[in-house]
N, C-alpha and C positions, 0 to 999 in steps of 0.2 A: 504494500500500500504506500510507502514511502516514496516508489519511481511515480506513482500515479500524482500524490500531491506534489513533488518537484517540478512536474510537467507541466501540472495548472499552475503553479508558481508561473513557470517560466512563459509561458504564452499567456498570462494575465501581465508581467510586464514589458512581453515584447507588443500587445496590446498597447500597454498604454506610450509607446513610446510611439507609435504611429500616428503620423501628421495628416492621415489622407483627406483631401477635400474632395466633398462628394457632388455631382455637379448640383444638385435637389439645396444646397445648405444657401441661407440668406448669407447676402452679400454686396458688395461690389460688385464681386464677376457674375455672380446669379443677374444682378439689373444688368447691367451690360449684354448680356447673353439676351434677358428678354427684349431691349433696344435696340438688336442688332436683329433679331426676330422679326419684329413688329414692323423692322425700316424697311425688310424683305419682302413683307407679305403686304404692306401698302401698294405698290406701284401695281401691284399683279391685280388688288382688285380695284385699280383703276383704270387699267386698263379691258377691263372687260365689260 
C-alpha cells in the first residue's frame, strides 16, 4: 500500500505544478479569441 500512496503523492504534485491554460478559462485571450470570432463571422452575414 505504500507504492500506491507514493504515487498519489506524486501525480497530486506533478498536478499541481501544471500551468495549463485551457482555451474554455476567462480571460484576455478567451475575449480576444471571441473578437477575432465575431470580426469573422460579420462580413459573411453581410454579405449574404
Amino acid at each position: 500500500m505504500k507504492s500506491n500512496t507514493r504515487f498519489i503523492k506524486g501525480v497530486i504534485a506533478t498536478a499541481a505544478k501544471e500551468d495549463t491554460v485551457m482555451p474554455w478559462a476567462r480571460g484576455a485571450r478567451r475575449a480576444a479569441f471571441i473578437a477575432k470570432r465575431n470580426a469573422v463571422e460579420a462580413p459573411k452575414l453581410k454579405a449574404s
